[in-house]
Legacy VTK file of the C-alpha trace (Angstrom):
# vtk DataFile Version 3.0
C-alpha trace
ASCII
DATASET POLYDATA
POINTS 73 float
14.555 -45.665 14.955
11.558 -44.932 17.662
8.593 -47.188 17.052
5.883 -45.907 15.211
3.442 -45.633 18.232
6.416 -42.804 20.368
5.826 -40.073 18.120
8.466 -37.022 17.902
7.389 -33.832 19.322
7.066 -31.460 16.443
9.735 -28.684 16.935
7.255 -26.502 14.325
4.135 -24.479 16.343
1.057 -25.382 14.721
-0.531 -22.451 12.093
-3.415 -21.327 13.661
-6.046 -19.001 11.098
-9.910 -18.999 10.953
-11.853 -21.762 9.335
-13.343 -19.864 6.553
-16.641 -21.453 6.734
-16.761 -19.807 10.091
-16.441 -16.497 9.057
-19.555 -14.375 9.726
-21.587 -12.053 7.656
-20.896 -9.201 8.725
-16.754 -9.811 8.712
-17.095 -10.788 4.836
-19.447 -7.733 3.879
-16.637 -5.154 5.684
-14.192 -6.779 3.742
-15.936 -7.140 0.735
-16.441 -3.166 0.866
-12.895 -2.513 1.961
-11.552 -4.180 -0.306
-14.090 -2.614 -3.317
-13.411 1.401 -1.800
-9.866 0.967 -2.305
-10.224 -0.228 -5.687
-12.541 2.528 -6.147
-10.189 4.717 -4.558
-6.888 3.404 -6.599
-8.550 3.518 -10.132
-10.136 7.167 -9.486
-6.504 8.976 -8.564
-5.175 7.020 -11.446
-7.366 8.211 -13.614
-7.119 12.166 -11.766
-3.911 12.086 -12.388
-3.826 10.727 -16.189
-6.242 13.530 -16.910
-4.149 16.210 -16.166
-0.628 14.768 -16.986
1.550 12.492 -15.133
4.108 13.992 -13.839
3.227 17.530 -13.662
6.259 19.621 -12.696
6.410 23.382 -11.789
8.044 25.287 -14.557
11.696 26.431 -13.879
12.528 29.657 -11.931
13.585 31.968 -14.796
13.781 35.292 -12.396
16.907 37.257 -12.246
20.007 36.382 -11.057
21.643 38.174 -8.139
24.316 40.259 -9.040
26.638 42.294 -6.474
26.341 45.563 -7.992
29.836 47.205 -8.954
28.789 50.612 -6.170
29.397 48.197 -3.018
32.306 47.466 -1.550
LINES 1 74
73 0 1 2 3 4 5 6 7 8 9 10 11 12 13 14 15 16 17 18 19 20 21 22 23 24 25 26 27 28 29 30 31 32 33 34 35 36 37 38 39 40 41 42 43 44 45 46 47 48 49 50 51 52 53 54 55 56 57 58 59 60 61 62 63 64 65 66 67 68 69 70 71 72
């Protein structure tokens, strides 16, 4: 085994992300209101849709059906 004091290169890059005491004002309030639309957003189309039945589909076609009439050929 090495000695202590020759330490290994780590094969693994280091994980870089941003301190979050560093974060500014303005970066947390544009998330913070992101974040709270899209809730917003999320809980008013569920609730659209719940309203008015979920899933709505078209009725089926109940028109006539196409016939070859006997005079043609």
């Amino acid at each position: 085994m090495p000695p202590e004091s020759e330490a290994a290169p780590n094969p693994v890059g280091h994980f870089a992300y941003e301190d979050p005491a560093r974060l500014s004002t303005l970066s947390r309030l544009v998330g913070t209101v992101s974040t709270t639309v899209l809730i917003l957003l999320l809980i008013t189309t569920l609730a659209l849709r719940l309203t008015v039945g979920w899933p709505r589909f078209p009725t089926r076609y109940q028109g006539r059906r196409r016939t070859r009439s006997p005079n043609t050929p």
